[in-house]
Every structure is written in structure tokens, then in C-alpha cells.
MIDRENDREN-474849 format. One line per field, with one value per residue: x, y, z of N, C-alpha, C, CB in turn. Coordinates in steps of 0.05 Angstrom, whole numbers, plus 5000, padded with zeros to 4 digits. Glycine has a CB too. Layout:
N
n.xx: [X; ...]
n.yy: [Y; ...]
n.zz: [Z; ...]
ca.xx: [X; ...]
ca.yy: [Y; ...]
ca.zz: [Z; ...]
c.xx: [X; ...]
c.yy: [Y; ...]
c.zz: [Z; ...]
cb.xx: [X; ...]
cb.yy: [Y; ...]
cb.zz: [Z; ...]
//
This chain:
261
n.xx: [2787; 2780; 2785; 2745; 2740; 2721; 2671; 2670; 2610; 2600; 2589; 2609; 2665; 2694; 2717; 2775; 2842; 2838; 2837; 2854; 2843; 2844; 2851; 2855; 2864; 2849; 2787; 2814; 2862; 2854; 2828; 2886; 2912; 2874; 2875; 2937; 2937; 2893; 2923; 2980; 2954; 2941; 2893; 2890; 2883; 2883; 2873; 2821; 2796; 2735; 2723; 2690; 2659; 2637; 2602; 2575; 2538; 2556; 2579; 2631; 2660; 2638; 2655; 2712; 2709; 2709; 2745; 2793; 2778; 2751; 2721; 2689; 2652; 2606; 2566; 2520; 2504; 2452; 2430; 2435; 2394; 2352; 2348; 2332; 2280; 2260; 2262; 2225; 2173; 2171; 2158; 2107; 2074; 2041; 2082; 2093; 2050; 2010; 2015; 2048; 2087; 2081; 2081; 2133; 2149; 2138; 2162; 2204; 2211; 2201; 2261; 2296; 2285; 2295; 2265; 2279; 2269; 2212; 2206; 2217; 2175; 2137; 2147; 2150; 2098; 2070; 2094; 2059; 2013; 2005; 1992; 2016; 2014; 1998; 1994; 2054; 2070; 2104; 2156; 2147; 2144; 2207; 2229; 2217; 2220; 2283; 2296; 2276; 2302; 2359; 2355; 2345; 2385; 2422; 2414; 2429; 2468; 2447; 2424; 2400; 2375; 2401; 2457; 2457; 2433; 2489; 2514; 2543; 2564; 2517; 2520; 2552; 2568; 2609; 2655; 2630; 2628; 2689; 2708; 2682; 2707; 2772; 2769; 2728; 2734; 2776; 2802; 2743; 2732; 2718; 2741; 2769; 2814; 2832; 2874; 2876; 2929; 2954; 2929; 2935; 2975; 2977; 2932; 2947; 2984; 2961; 2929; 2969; 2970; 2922; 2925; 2962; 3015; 3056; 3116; 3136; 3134; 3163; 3216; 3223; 3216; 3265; 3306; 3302; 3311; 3368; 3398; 3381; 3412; 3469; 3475; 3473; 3496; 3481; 3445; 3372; 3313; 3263; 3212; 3169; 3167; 3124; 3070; 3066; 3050; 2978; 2975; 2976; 2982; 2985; 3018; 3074; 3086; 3114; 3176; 3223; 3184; 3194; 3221; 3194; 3153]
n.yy: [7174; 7140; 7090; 7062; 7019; 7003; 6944; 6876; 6873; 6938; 6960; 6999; 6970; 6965; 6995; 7010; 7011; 7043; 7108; 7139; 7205; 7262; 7315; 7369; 7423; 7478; 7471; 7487; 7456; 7402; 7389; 7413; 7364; 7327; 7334; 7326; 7268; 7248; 7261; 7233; 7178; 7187; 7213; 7272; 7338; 7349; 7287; 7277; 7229; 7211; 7237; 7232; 7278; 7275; 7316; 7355; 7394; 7447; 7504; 7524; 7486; 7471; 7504; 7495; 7459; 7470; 7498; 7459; 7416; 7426; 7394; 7348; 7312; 7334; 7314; 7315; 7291; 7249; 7241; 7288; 7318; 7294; 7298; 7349; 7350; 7322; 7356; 7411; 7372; 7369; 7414; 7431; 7384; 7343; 7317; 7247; 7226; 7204; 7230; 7261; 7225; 7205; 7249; 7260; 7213; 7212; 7263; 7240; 7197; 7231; 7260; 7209; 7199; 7234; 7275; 7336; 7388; 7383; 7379; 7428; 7462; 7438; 7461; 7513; 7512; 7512; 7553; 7590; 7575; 7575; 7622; 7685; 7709; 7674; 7631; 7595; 7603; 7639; 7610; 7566; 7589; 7603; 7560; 7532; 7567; 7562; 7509; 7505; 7546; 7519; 7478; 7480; 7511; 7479; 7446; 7416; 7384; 7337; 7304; 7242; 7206; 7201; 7192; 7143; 7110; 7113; 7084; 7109; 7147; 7174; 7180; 7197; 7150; 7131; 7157; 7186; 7142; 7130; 7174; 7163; 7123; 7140; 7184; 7193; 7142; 7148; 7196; 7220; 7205; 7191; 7244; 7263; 7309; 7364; 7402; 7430; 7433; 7401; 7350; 7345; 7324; 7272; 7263; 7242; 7209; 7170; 7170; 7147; 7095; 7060; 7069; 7037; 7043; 7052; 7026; 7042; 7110; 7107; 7097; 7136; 7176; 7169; 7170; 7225; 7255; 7241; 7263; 7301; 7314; 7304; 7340; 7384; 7379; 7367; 7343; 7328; 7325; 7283; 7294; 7352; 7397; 7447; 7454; 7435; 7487; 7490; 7454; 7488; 7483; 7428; 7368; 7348; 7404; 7425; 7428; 7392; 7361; 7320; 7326; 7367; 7340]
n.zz: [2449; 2388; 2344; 2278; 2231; 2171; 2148; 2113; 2101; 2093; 2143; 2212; 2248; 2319; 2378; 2348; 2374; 2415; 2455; 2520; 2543; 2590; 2620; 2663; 2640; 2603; 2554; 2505; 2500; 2498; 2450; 2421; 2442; 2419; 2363; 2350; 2359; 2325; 2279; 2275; 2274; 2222; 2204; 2186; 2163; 2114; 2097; 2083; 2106; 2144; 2200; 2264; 2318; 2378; 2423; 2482; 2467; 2482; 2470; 2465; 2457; 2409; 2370; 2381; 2355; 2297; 2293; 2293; 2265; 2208; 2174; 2199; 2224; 2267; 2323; 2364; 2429; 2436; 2488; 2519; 2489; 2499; 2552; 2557; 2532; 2571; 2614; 2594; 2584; 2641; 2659; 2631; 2648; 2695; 2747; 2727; 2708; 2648; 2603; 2604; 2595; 2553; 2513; 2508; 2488; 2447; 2419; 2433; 2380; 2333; 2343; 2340; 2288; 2252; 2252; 2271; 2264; 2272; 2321; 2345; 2320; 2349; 2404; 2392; 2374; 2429; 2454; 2425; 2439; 2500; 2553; 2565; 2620; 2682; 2727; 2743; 2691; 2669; 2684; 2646; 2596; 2594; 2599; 2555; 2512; 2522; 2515; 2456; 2426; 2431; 2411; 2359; 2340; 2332; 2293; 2251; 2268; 2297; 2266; 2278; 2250; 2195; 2215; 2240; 2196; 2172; 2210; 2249; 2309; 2363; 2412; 2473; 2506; 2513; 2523; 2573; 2611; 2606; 2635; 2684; 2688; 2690; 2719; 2762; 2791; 2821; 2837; 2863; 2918; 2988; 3038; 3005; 2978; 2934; 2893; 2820; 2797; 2831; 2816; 2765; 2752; 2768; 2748; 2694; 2691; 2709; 2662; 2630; 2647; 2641; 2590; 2567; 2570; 2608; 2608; 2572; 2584; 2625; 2611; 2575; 2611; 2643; 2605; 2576; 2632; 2647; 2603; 2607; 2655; 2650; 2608; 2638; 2681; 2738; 2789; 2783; 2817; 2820; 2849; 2867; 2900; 2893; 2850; 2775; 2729; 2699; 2635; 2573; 2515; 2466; 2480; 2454; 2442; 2489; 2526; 2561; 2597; 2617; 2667; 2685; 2718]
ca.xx: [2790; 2787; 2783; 2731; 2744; 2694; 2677; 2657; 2584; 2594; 2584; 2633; 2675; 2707; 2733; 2797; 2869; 2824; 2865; 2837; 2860; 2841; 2866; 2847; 2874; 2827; 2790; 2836; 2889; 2843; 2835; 2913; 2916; 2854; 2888; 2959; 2928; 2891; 2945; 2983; 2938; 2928; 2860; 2900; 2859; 2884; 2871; 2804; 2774; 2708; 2729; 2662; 2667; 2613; 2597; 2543; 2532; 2578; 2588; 2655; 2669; 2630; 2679; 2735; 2712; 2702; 2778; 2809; 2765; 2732; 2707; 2682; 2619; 2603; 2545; 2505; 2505; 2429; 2422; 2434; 2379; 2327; 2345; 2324; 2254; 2240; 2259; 2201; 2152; 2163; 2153; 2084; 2054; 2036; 2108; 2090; 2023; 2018; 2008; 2090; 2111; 2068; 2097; 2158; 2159; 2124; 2193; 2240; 2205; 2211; 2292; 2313; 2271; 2308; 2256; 2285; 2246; 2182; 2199; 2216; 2155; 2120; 2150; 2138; 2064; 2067; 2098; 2043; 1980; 2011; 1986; 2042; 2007; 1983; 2009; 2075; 2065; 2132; 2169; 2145; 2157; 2228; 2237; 2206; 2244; 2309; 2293; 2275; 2327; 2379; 2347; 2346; 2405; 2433; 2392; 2447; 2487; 2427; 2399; 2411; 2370; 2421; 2484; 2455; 2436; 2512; 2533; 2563; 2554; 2501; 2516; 2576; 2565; 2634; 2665; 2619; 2645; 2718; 2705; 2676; 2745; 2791; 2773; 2709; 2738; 2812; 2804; 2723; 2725; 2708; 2755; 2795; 2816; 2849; 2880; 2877; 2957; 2968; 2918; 2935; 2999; 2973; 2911; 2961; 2998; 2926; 2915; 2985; 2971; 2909; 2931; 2980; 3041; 3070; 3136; 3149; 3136; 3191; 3232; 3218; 3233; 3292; 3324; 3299; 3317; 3394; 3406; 3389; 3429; 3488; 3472; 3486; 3522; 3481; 3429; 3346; 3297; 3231; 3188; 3171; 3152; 3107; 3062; 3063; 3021; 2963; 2985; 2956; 2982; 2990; 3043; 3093; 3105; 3127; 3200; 3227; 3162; 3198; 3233; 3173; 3139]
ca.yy: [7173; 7107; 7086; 7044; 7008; 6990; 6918; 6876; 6892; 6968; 6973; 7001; 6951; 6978; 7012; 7001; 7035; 7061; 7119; 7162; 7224; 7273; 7343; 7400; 7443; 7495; 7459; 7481; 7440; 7368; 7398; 7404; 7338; 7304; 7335; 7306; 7239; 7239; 7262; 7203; 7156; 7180; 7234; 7299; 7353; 7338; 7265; 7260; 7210; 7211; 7247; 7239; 7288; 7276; 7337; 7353; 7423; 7473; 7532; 7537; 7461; 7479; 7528; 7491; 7434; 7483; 7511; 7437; 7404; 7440; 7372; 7328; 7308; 7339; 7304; 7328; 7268; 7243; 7239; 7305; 7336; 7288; 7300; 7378; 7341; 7313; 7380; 7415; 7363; 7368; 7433; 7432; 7364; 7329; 7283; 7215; 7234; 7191; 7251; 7267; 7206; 7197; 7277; 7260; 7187; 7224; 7276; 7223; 7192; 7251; 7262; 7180; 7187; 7247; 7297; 7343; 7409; 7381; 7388; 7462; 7463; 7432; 7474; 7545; 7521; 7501; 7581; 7600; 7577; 7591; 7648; 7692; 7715; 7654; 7610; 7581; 7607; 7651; 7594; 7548; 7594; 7614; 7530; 7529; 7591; 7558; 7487; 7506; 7548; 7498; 7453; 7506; 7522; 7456; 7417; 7406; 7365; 7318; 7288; 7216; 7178; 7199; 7180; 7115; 7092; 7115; 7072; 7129; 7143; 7181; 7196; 7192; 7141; 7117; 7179; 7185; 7117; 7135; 7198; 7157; 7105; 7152; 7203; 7180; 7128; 7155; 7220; 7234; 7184; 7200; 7250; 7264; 7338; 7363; 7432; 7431; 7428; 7371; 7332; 7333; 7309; 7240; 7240; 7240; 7186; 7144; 7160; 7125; 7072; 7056; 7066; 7009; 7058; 7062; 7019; 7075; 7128; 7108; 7100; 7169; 7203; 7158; 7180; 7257; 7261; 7231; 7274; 7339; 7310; 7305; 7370; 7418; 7373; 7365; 7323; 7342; 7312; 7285; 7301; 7380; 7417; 7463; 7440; 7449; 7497; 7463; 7455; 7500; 7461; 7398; 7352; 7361; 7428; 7430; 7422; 7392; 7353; 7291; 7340; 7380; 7317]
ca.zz: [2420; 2384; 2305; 2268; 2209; 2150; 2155; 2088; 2095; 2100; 2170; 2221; 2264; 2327; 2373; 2352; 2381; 2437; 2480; 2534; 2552; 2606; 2635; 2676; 2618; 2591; 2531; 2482; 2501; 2487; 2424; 2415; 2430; 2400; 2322; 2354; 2360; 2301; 2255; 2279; 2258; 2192; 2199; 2185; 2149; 2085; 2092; 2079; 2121; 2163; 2229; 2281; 2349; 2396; 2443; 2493; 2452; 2489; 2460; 2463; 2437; 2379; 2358; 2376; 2326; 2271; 2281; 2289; 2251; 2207; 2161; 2219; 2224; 2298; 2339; 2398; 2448; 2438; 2511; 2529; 2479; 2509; 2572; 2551; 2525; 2593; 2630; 2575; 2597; 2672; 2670; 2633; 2660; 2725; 2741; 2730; 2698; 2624; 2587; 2611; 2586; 2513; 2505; 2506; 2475; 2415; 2409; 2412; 2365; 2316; 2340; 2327; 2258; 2238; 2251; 2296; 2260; 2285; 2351; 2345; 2315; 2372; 2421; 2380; 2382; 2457; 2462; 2416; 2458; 2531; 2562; 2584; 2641; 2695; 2753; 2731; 2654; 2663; 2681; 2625; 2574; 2599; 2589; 2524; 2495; 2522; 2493; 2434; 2414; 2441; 2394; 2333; 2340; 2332; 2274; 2230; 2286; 2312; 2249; 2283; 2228; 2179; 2231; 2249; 2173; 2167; 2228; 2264; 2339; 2362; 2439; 2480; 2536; 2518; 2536; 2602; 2617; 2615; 2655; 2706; 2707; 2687; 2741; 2790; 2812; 2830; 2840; 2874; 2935; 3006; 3043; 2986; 2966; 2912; 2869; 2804; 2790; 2834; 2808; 2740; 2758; 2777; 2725; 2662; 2702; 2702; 2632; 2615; 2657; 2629; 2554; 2571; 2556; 2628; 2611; 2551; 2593; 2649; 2600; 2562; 2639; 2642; 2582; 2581; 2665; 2648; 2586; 2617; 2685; 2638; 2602; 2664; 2703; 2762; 2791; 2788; 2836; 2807; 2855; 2869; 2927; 2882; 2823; 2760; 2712; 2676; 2609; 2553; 2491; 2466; 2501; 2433; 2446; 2516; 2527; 2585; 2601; 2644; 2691; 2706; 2739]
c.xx: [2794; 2780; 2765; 2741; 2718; 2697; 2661; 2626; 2581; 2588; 2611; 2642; 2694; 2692; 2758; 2830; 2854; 2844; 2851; 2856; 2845; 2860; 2844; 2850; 2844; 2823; 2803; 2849; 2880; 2837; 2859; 2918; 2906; 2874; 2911; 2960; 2918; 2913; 2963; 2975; 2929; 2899; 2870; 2872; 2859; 2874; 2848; 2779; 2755; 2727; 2694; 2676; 2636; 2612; 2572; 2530; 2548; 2582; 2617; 2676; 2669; 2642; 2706; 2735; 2710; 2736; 2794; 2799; 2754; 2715; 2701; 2663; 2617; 2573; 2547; 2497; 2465; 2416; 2419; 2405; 2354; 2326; 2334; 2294; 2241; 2242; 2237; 2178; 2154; 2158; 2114; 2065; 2063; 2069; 2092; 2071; 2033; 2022; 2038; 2096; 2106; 2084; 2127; 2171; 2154; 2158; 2215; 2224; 2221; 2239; 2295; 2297; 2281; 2292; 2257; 2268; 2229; 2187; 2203; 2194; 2137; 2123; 2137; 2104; 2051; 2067; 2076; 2016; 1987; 2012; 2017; 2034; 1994; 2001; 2033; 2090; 2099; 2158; 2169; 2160; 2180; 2237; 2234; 2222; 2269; 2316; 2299; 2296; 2355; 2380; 2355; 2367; 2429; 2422; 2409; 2472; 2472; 2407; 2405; 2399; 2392; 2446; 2476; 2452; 2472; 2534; 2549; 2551; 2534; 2507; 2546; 2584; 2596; 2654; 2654; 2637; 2668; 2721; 2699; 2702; 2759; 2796; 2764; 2732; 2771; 2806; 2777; 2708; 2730; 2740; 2783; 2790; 2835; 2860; 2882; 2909; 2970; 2954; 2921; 2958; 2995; 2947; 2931; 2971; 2974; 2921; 2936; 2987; 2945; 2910; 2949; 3011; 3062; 3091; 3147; 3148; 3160; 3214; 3244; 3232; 3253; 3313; 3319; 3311; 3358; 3403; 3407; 3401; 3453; 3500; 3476; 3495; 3509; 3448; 3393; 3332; 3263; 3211; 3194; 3153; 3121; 3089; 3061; 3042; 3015; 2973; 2972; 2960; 2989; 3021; 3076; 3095; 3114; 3152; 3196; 3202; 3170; 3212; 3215; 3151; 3150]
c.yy: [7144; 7109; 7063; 7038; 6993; 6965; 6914; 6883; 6915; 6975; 6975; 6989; 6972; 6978; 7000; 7024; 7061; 7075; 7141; 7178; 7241; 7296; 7367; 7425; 7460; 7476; 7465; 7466; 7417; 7381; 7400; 7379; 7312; 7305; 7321; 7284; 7233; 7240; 7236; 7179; 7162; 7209; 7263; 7316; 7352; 7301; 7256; 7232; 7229; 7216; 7248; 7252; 7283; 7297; 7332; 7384; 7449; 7483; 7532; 7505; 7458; 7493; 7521; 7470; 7454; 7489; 7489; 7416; 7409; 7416; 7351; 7332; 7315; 7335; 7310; 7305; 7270; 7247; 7263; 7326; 7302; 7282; 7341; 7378; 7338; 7345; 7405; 7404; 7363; 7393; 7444; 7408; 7346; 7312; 7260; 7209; 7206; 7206; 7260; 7249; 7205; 7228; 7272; 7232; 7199; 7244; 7264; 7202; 7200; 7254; 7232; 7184; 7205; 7278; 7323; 7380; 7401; 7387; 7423; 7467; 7456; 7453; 7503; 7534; 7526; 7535; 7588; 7597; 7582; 7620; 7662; 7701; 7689; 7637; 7591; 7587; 7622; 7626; 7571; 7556; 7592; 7574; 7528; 7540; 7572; 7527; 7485; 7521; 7533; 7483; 7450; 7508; 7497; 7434; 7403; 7380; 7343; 7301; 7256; 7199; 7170; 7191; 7153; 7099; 7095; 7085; 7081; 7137; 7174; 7190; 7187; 7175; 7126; 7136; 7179; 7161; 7111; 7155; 7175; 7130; 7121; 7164; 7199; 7174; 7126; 7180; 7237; 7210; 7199; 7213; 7262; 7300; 7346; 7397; 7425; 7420; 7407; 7351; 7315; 7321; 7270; 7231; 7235; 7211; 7152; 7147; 7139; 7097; 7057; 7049; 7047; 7019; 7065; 7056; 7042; 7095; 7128; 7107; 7124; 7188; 7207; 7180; 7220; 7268; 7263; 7253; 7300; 7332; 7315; 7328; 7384; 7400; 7368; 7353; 7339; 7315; 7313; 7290; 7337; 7380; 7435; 7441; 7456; 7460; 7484; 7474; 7472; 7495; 7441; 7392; 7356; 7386; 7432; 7414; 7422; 7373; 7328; 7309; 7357; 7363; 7303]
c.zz: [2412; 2344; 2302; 2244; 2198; 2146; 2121; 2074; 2086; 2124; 2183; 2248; 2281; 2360; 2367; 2362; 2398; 2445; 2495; 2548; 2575; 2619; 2650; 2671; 2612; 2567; 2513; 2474; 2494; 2460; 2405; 2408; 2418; 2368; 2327; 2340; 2334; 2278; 2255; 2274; 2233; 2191; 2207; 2173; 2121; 2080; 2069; 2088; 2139; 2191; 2246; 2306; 2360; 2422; 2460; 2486; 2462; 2468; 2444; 2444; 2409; 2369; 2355; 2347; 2303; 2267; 2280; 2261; 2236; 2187; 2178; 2224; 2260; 2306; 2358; 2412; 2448; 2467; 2525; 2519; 2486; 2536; 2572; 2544; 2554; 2610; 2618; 2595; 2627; 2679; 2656; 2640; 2680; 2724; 2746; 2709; 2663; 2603; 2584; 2588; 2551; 2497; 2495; 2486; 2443; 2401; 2404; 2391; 2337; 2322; 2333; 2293; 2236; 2235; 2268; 2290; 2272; 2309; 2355; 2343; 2329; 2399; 2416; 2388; 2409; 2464; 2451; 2442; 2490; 2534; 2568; 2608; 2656; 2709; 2732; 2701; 2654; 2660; 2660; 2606; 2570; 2591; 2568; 2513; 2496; 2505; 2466; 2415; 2414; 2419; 2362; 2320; 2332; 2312; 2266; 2255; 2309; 2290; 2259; 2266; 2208; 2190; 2230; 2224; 2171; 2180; 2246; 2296; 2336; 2402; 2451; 2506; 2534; 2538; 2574; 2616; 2628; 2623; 2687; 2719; 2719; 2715; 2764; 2802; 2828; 2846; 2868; 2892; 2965; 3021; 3027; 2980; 2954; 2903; 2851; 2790; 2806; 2826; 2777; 2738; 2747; 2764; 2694; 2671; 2701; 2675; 2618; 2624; 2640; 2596; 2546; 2568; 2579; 2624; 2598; 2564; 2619; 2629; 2582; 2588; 2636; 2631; 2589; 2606; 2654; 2625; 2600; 2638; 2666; 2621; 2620; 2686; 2734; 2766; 2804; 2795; 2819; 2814; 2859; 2888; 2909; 2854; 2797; 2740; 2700; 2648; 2592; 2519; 2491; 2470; 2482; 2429; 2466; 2511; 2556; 2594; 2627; 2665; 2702; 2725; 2765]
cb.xx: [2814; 2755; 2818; 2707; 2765; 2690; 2663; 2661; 2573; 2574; 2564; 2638; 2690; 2710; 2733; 2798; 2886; 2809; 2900; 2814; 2869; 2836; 2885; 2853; 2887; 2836; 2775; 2849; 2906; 2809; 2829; 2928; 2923; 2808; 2900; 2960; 2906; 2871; 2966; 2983; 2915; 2910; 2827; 2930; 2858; 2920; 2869; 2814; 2790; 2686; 2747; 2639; 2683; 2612; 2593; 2542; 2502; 2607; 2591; 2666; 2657; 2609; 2681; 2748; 2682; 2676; 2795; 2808; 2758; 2741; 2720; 2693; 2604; 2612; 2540; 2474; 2528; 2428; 2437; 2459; 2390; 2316; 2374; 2341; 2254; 2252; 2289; 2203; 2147; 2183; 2183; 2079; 2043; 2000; 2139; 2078; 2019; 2003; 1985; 2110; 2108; 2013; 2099; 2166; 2140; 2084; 2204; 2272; 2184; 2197; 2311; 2302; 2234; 2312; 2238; 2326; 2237; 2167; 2222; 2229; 2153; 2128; 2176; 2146; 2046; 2094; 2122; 2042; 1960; 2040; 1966; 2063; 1991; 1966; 1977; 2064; 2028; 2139; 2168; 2120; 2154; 2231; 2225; 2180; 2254; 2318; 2271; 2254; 2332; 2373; 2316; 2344; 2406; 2433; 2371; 2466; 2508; 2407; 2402; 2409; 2343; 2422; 2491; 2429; 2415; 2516; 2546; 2565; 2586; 2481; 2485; 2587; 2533; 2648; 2651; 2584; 2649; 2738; 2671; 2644; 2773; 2789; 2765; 2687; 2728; 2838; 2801; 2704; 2744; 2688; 2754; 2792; 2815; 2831; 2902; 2867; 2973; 2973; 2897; 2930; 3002; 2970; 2872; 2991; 3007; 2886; 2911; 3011; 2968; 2898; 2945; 2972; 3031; 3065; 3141; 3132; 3111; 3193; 3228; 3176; 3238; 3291; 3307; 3269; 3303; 3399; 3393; 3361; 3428; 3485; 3450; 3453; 3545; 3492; 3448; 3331; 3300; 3220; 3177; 3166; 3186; 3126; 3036; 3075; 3018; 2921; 2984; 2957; 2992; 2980; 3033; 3090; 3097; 3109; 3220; 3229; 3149; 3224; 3257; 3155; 3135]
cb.yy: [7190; 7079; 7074; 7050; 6993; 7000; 6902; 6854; 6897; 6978; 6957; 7025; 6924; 7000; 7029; 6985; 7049; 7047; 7134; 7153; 7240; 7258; 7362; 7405; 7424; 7529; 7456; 7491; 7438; 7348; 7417; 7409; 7333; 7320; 7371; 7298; 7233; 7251; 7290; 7200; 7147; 7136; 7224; 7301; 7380; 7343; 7256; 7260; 7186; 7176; 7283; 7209; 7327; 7247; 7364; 7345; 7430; 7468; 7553; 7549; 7440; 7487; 7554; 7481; 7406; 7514; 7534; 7420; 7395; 7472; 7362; 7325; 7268; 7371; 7282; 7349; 7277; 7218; 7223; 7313; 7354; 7268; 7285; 7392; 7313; 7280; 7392; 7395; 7338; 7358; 7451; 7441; 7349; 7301; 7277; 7203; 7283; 7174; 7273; 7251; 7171; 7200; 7300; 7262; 7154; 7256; 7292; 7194; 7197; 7277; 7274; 7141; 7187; 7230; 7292; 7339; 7416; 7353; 7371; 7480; 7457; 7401; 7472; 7554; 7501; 7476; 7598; 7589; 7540; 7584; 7646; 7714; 7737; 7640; 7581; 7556; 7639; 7672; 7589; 7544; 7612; 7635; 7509; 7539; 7626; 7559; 7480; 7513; 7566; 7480; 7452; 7534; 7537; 7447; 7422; 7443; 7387; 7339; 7293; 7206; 7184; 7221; 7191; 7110; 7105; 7145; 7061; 7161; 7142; 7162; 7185; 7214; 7118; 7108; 7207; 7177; 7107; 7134; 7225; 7149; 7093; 7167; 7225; 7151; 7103; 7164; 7227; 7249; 7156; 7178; 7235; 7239; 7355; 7347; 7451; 7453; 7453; 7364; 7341; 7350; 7314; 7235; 7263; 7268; 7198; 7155; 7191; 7134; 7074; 7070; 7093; 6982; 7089; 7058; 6996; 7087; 7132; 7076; 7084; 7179; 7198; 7132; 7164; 7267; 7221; 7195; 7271; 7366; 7275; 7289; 7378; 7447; 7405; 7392; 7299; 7362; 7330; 7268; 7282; 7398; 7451; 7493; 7430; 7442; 7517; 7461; 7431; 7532; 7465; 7384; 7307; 7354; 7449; 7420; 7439; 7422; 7344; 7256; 7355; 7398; 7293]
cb.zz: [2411; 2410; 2286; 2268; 2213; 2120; 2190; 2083; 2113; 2087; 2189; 2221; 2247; 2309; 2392; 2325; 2347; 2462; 2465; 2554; 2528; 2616; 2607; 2695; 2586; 2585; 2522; 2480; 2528; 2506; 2425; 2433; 2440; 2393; 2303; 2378; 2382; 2293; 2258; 2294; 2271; 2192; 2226; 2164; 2155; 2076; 2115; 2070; 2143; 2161; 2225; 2290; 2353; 2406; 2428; 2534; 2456; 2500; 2486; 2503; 2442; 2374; 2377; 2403; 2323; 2272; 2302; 2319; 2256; 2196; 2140; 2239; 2211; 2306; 2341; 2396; 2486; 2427; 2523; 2527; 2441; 2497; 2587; 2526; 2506; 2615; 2632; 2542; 2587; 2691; 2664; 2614; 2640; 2727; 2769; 2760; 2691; 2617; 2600; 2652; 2603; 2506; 2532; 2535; 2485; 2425; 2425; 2442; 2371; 2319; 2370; 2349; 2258; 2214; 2248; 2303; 2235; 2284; 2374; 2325; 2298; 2381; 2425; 2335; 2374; 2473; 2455; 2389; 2457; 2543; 2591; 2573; 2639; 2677; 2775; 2731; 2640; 2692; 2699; 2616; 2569; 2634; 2598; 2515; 2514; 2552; 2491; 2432; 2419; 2466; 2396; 2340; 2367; 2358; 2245; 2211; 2304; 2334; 2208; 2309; 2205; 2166; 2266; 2269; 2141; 2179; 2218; 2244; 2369; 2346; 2461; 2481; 2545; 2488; 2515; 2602; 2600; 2600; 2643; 2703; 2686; 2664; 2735; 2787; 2802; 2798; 2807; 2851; 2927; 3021; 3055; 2950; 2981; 2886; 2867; 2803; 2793; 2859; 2813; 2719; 2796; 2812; 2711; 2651; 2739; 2721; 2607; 2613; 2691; 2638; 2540; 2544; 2540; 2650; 2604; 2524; 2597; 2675; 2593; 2557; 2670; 2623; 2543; 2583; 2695; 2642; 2564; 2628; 2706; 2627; 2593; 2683; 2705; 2774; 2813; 2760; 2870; 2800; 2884; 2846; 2943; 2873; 2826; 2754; 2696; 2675; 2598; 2559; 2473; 2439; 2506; 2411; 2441; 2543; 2513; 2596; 2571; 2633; 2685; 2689; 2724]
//
């Protein structure tokens, strides 16, 4: 999550008050704490400001942004719906062939220019003139159908001419990016094996390290550890034999939070 600010031009300057988060929570819970975070900075639901979410179209994301967010402009990561273009063309022409590549330079064409109907419209015709009977023809279609409704189904959250005159992002390689710090390179290195509940242990611990917030957070234990020591009188050990359950809301509602680590 990060904030832009409107610069004197009108364009938007940024990121600013970057913070990355990560869990092994069911998505709900980054949902909990994406609104957290924003409310904190100001982009409640009453506010009024420009909220952007960038997805890769899930189902189930798309639903959550409607119930957290329901005024946020929600974008479909550009990269993922022309990586759905090339899987189309590899399935009706030669790989490598030029005919592949002009197919496809021609659709993103039409998606960066804002025309993302036309390609439905290219595809429906593609279903129109394919046989359904003939070597491979099942499998085309079964690509085509799924494309194209993918596509359909999604207009209103891929017009990127209108994002980009805006200045607003358009894919999420930032996100990717801090997936591949955050977690790759800690977490998915040779010999390594993991569960779910001990891992998230020691990714929250990397997100506060990263977010620059580790001194506050020893100090947050600190304090929370010594209060409840003083509260019942008797002394709790930080580490645990067992782990604990993945979280299923955001971090302000859990009680107790520095003694379960």
C-alpha cells in the first residue's frame, strides 16, 4: 500500500508512506487490514478521496473490494489480461510464427487505447468461424470461450486509456516485486520447509522489519509482555512450542497479540 500525491501539473507524484504487508490469512483478513491502513491515513469511506486497488481479477477479491471499498476505482493488472491474449494466440497459431505475434500486438493495441470491447468482439468472431468439429478445434474454442468471457466480464475494470490519461496505475509489478522480497527471497530457498502457522510467525516479523517499524514493535512486546506479567503475577515465555492460528481479522482486533508470538 502506498499514497500518491497531486503534483502542480496534475500528475501523480509517488509512492509515498509505502508499507507492505503479507499473511497466510485467508484474503479477508488483507482486506481488514488494507481499510485499517487506509483509514489511518485519511481514505475512510466517507472521505472521499481516489482509492485505486489493483487485482489480477479473482473472483473472490472482486467482491471483497466491493464490500471494503465499495468507491475505489478497482484495476485488473494489465499483465495478466495479456498474458490471457498470448495463451488465445498460442493456441490458434504456429509458436513463433509472425501471424502469433501481429495477433496479438493488434489486441494490445485495442486494450492500451481503451478498446477492450473490440477484442471480445474479435474473439466472438474467431468462435464464430471455428468449426467445432476438427483437430484441436475443441480445445481452441474451450480457450476462446474462457478468454473472452474473462475479458467480458471485466470491461469496466480494464479501460487503461482512461487510468493512464488519469495517471493511475495500470498493473501491479510493484506488488509482484514485494512478493518476491517480502517472501521469495526469505521464505522459498533451497531445502527450506515450512507450515503455514509457523511461517507467518516470521513473515509479519519481515514485514516490520522492512516497514522500518522494528524498534516500535520491541517496544510494543515490551510493554504489552510486562503488563500482562504484572497482571497475573507470573512470568510468560515468548517463544511457543506450538504455533499460532493464522489470523482472520485485522491486527486491532486481536487481544493479546505480543504474547501470542
Amino acid at each position: 500500500m502506498y499514497t500518491l500525491r497531486r503534483a502542480t501539473d496534475g500528475s501523480l507524484e509517488g509512492p509515498i508512506n509505502k508499507q507492505v504487508y503479507a499473511s497466510y490469512a485467508p484474503k479477508r483478513h488483507a482486506f481488514e487490514v488494507a481499510l485499517r491502513e487506509a483509514e489511518k491515513r485519511g481514505f475512510s469511506k466517507e472521505s472521499g478521496k481516489l482509492i485505486q486497488i489493483v487485482t489480477d481479477g479473482d473472483n473472490d477479491l472482486a467482491r471483497f473490494v466491493e464490500e471494503y471499498f465499495p468507491g475505489a476505482i478497482h484495476t485488473i493488472d494489465v499483465f495478466h489480461v495479456v498474458e490471457y491474449l498470448w495463451e488465445v494466440a498460442g493456441a490458434l497459431y504456429k509458436e513463433g510464427s509472425d501471424q502469433l505475434i501481429r495477433w496479438v500486438e493488434s489486441q494490445k493495441e485495442a486494450l492500451y487505447d481503451g478498446r477492450a470491447q473490440d477484442i471480445v468482439d474479435e474473439l466472438q468472431r474467431l468462435l464464430n468461424v471455428l468449426p467445432a468439429k476438427g483437430p484441436g478445434n475443441k480445445h481452441k474454442r474451450k480457450c476462446l470461450e474462457k478468454v473472452k468471457n474473462y475479458i467480458a466480464k471485466r470491461l469496466d475494470k480494464i479501460n487503461y486509456k482512461e487510468l493512464r490519461d488519469q495517471d493511475l496505475e495500470i498493473s501491479s509489478g510493484a506488488v509482484e516485486g514485494a512478493v518476491k522480497h517480502v517472501i521469495a527471497s526469505r521464505f522459498d530457498n533451497g531445502g527450506m520447509r515450512w507450515i503455514k502457522e509457523r511461517a507467518e510467525a516470521l513473515l509479519q516479523l519481515r514485514c516490520i522489519e522492512i516497514n522500518g517499524d522494528w524498534d516500535d514493535f520491541i517496544l510494543y512486546v515490551h510493554d504489552k509482555m510486562r503488563e500482562k506479567m504484572l497482571s497475573d503475577k507470573k512470568l510468560y515465555p515468548l517463544k511457543s512450542r506450538d504455533p499460532a492460528p493464522l489470523p482472520t481479522i485485522a491486527f486491532n482486533k486481536i487481544s493479546n497479540v505480543g504474547g501470542k508470538r
